[in-house]
MDAnalysis code that builds the backbone (N, CA, C; Angstrom):
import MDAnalysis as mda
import numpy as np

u = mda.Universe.empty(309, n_residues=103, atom_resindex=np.repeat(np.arange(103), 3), trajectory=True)
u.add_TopologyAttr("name", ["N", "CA", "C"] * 103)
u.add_TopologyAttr("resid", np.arange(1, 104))
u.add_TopologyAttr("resname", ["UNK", "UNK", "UNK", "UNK", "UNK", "UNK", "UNK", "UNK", "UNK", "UNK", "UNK", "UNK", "UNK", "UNK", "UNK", "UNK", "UNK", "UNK", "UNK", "UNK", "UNK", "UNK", "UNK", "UNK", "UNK", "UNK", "UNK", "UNK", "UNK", "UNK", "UNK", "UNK", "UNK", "UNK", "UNK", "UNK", "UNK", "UNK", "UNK", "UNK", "UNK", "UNK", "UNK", "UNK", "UNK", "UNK", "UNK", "UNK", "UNK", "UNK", "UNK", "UNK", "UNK", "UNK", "UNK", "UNK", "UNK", "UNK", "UNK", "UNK", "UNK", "UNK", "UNK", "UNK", "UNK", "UNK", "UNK", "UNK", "UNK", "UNK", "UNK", "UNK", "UNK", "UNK", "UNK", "UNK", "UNK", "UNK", "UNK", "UNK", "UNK", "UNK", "UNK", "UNK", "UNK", "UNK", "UNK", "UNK", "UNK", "UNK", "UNK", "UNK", "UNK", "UNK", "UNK", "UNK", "UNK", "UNK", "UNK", "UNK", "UNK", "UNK", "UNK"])
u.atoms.positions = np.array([
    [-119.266, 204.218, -71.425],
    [-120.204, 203.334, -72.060],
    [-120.192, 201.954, -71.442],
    [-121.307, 201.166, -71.401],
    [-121.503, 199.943, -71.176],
    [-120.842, 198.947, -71.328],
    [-120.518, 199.109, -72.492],
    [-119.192, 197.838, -73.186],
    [-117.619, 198.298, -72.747],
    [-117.179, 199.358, -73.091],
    [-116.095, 199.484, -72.556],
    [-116.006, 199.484, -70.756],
    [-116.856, 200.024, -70.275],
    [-116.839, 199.341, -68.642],
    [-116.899, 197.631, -68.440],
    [-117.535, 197.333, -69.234],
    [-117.554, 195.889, -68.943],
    [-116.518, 194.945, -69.724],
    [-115.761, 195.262, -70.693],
    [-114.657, 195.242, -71.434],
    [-113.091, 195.252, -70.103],
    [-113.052, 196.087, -70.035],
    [-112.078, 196.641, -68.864],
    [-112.184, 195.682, -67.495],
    [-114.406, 195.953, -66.924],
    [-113.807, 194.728, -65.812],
    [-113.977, 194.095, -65.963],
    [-114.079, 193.144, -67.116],
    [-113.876, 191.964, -67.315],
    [-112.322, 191.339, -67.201],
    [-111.461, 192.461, -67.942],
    [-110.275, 191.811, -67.862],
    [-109.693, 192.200, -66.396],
    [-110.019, 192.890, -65.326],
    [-109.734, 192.721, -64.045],
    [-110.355, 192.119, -63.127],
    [-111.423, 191.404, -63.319],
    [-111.594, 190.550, -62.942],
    [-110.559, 189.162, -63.440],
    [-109.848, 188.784, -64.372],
    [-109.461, 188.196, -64.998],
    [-108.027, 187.905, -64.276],
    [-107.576, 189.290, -63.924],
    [-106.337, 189.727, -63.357],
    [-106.255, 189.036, -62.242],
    [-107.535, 189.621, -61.470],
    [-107.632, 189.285, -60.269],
    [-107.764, 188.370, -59.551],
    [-107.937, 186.880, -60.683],
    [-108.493, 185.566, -60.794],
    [-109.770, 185.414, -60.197],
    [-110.817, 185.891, -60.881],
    [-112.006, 186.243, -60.182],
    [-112.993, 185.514, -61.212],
    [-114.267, 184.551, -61.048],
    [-114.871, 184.222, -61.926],
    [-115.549, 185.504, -62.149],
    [-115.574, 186.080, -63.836],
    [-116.260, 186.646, -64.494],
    [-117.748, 186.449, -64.391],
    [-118.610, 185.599, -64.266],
    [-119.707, 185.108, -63.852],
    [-120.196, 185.817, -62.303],
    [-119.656, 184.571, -61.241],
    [-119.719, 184.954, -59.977],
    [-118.809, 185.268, -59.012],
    [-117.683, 185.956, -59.502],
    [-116.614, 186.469, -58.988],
    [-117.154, 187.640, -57.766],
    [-116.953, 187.173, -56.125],
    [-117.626, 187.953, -54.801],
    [-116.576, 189.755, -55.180],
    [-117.818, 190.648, -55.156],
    [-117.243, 191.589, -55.155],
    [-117.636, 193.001, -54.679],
    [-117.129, 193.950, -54.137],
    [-117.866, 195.169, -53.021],
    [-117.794, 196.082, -54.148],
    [-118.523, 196.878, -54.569],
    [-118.894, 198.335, -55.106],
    [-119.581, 199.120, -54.328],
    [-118.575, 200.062, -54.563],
    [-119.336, 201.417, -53.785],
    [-118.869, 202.142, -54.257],
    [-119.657, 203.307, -53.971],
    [-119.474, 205.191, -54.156],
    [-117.657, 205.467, -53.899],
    [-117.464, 206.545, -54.495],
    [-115.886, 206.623, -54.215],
    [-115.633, 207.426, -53.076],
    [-116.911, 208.186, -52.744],
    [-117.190, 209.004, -51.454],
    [-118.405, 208.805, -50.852],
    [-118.926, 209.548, -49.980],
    [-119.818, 209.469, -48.980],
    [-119.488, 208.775, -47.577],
    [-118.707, 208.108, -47.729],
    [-118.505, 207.350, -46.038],
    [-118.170, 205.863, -46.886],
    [-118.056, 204.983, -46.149],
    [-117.523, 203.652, -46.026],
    [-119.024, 203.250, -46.054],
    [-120.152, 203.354, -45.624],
    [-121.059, 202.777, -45.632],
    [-122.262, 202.928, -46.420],
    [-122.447, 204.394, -47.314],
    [-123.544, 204.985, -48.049],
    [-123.345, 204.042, -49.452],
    [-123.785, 202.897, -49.687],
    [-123.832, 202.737, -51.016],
    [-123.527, 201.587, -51.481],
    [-122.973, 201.091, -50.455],
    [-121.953, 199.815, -50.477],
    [-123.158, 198.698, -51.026],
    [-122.294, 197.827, -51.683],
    [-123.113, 196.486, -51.452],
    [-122.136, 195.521, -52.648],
    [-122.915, 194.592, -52.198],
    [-122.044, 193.535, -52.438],
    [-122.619, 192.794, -53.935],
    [-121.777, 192.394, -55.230],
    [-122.297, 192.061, -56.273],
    [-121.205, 190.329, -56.725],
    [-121.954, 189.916, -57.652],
    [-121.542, 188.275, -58.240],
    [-121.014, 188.287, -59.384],
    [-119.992, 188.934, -60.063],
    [-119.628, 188.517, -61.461],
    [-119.880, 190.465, -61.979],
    [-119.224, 190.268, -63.543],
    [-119.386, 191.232, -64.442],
    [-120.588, 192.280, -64.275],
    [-121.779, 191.320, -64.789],
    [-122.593, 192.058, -65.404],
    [-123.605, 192.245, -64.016],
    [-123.254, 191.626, -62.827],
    [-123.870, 192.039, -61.128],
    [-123.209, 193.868, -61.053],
    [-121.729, 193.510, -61.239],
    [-120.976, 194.684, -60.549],
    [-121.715, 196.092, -61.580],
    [-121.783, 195.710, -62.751],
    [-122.423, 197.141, -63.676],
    [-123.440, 197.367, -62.998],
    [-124.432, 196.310, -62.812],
    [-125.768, 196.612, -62.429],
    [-125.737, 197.888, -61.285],
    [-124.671, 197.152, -60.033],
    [-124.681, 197.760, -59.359],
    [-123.759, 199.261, -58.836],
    [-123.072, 198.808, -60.192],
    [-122.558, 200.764, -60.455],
    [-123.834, 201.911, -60.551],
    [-124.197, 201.204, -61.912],
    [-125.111, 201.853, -62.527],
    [-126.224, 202.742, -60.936],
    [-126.594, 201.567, -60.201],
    [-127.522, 202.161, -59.614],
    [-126.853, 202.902, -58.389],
    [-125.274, 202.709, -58.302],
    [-124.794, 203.667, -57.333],
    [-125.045, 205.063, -57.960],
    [-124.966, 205.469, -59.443],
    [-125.164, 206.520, -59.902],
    [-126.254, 207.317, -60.473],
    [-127.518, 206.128, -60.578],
    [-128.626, 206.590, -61.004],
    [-129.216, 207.018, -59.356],
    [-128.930, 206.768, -58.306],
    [-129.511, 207.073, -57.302],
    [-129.217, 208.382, -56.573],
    [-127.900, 208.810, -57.493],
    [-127.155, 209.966, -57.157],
    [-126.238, 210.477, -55.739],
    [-126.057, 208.672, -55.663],
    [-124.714, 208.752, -54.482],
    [-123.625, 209.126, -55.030],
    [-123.366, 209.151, -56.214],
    [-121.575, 209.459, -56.597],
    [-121.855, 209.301, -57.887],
    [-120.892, 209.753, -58.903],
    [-120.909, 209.714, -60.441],
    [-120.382, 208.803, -60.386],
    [-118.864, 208.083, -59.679],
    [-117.772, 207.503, -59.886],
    [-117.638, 206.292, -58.836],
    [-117.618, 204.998, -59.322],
    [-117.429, 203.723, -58.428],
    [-116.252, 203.317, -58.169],
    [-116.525, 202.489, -57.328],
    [-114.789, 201.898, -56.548],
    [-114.963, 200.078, -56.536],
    [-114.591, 199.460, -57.357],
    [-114.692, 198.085, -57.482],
    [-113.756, 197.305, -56.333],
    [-114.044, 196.761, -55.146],
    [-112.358, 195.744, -54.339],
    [-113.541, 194.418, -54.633],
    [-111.706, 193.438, -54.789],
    [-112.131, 192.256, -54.194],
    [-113.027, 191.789, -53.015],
    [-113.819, 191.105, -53.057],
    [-114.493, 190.921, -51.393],
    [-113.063, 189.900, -50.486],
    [-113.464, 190.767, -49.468],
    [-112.167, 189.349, -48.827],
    [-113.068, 189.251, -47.435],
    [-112.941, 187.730, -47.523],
    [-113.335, 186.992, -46.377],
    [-112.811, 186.979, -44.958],
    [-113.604, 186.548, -43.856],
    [-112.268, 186.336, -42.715],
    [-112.346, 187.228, -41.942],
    [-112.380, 188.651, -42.461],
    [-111.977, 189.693, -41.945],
    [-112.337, 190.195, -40.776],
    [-111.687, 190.937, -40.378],
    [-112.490, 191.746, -39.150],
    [-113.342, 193.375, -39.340],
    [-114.063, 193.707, -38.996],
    [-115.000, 194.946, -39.425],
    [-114.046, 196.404, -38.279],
    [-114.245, 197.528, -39.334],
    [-113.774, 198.180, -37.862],
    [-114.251, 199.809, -38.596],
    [-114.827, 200.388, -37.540],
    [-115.326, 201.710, -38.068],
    [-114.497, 202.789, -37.459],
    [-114.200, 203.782, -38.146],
    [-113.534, 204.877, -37.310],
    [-114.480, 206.455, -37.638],
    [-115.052, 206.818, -37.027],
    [-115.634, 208.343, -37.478],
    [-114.244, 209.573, -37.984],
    [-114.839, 210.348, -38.431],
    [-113.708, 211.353, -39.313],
    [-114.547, 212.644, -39.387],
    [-114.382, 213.536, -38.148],
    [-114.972, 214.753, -38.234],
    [-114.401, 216.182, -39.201],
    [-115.064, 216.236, -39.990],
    [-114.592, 217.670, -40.097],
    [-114.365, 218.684, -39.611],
    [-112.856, 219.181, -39.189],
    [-113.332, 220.360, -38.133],
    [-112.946, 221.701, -38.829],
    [-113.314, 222.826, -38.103],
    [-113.047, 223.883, -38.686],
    [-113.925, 224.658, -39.323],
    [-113.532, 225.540, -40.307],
    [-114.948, 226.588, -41.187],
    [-114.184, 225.972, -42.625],
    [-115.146, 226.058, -43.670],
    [-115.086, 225.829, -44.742],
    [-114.150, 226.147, -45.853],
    [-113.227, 227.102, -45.052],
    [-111.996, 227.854, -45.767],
    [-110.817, 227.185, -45.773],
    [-111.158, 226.721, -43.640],
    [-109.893, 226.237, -43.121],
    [-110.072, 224.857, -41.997],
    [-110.796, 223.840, -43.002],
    [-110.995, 222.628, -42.455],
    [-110.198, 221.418, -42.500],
    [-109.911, 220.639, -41.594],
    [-109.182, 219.661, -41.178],
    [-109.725, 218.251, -40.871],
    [-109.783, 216.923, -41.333],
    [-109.934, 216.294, -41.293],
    [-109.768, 215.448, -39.757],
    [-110.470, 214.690, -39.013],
    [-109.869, 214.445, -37.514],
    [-110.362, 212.751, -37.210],
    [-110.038, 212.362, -37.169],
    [-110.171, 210.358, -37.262],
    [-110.306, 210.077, -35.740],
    [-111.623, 209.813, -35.267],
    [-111.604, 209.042, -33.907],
    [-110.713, 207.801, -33.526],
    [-111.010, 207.371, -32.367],
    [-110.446, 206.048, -32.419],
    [-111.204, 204.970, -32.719],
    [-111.039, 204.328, -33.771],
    [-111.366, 202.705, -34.228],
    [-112.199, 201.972, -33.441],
    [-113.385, 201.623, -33.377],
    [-113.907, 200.417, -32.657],
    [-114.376, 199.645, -33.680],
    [-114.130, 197.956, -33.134],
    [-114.449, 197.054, -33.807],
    [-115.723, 196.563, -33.681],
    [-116.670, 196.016, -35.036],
    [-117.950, 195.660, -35.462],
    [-118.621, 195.241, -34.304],
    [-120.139, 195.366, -34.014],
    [-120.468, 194.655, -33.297],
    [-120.525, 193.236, -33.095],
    [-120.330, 192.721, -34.239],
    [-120.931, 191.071, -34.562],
    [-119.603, 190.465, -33.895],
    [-118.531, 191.462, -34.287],
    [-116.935, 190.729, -33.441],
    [-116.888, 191.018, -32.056],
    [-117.831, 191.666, -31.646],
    [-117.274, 191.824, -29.842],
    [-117.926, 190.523, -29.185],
    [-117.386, 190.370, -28.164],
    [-117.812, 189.445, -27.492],
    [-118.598, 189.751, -26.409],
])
């Protein structure tokens, strides 16, 4: 429900020393990739908004709230599935960093 989601992150935002208002924060899908869904919300009642429509759009039932952190560096790694569907294995390329960071 509405209130108890916003009940809850309210007080982790709280935790987190995060303004409740406009506290910078990433929601996304708990699956699909690192990039299907993502986006970036301002406070409490931003981050519901933007649950809500991670799930009304039918990327994922279930959201993943992080702090936004600044500074950072971007870095993508692909993750093939290999194998048949019985007997599949997960396989992680190597890492390249964002375009906006290369020089």
């Amino acid at each position: 429900g509405y209130e108890t989601n916003k009940s809850e992150l309210s007080e982790w935002f709280r935790k987190h020393q995060l303004d409740p208002d406009v506290g910078k924060v990433v929601v996304k899908p708990t699956r699909g990739g690192s990039s299907i869904g993502v986006t970036v919300a301002y406070g409490v009642n931003d981050s519901i908004v933007k649950a809500n429509e991670i799930m009304s759009e039918g990327i994922d039932d279930k959201v993943l709230i992080e702090i936004f952190l600044e500074g950072g560096s971007e870095f993508t790694a692909i993750v093939l599935d290999v194998g048949s569907s019985s007997d599949s294995s997960p396989v992680a390329l190597l890492p390249t960093e964002g375009a906006e960071d290369v020089i």
